[in-house]
C-alpha positions as CSV (number, residue, x, y, z in Angstrom):
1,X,4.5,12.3,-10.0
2,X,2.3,9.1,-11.8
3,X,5.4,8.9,-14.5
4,X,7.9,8.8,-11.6
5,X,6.0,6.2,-10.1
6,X,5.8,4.6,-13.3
7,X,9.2,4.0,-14.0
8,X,10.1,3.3,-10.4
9,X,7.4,-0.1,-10.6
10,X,8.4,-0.5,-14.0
11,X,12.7,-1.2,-12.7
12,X,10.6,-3.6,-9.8
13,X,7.8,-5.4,-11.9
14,X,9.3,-5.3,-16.0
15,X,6.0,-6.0,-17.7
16,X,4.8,-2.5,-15.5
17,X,6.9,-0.5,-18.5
18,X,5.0,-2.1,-21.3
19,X,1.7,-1.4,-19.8
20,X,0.1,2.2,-19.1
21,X,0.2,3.5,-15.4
22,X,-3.5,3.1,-15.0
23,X,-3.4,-1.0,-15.7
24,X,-0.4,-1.4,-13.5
25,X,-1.7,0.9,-10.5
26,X,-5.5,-0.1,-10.9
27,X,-4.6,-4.4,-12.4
28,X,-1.8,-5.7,-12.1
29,X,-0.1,-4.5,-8.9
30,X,-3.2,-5.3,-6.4
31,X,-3.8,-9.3,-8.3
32,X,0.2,-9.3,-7.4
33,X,0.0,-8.2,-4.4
34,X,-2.9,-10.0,-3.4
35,X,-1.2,-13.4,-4.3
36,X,2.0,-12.5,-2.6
37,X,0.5,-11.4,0.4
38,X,-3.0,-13.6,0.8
39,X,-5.5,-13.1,2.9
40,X,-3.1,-12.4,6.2
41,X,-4.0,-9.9,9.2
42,X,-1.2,-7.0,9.4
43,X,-0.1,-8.5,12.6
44,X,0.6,-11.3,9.8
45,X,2.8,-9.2,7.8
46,X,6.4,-9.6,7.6
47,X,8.6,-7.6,9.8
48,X,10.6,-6.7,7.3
49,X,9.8,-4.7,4.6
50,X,7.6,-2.4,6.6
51,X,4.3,-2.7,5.0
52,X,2.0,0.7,5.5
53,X,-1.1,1.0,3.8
54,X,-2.7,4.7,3.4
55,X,-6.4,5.7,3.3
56,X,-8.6,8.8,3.8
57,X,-10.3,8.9,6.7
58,X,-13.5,10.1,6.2
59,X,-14.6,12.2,9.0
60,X,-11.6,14.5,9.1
61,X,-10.1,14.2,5.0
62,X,-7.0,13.3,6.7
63,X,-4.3,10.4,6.1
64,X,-5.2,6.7,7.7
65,X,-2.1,4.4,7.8
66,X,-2.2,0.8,8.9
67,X,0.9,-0.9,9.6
68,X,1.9,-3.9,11.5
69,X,3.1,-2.3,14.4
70,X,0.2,0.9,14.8
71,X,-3.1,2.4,13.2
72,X,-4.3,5.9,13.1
73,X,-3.9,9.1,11.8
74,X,-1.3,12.0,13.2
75,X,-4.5,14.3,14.3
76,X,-6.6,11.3,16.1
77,X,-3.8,9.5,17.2
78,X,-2.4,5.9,16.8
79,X,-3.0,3.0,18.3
80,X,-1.4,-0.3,18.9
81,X,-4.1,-2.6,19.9
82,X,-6.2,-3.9,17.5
């Protein structure tokens, strides 16, 4: 699955296929992001693409997501007031 994702950022971002997986996923992919995207809310983000951002959540080991338009998790629910 990391060598799929591999060549999939490597067609987006070129210098991704001269570079192992763990410097693109861990270096160079967050500094990029971070400078396209700044230091905006999620109510911030662009409508389109559709930006959802994944974590753990701690108390049950389940997924997180964050999106623009809801946060939560499919066993605690979502939310769109935040």
């Amino acid at each position: 699955m990391a060598s799929q994702l591999h060549v999939k950022l490597s067609r987006h971002f070129p210098i991704a296929g001269t570079l192992s997986f763990n410097e693109v996923l861990v270096r160079k992919l967050p500094r990029a992001f971070k400078e396209w995207v700044g230091s905006m809310r999620l109510m911030e983000l662009p409508s389109a693409p559709e930006f959802i951002f994944n974590a753990t959540e701690l108390h049950t080991g389940r997924l997180w997501s964050f999106s623009r338009s809801r946060v939560g998790s499919d066993e605690i629910g979502y939310t769109n007031r935040y």
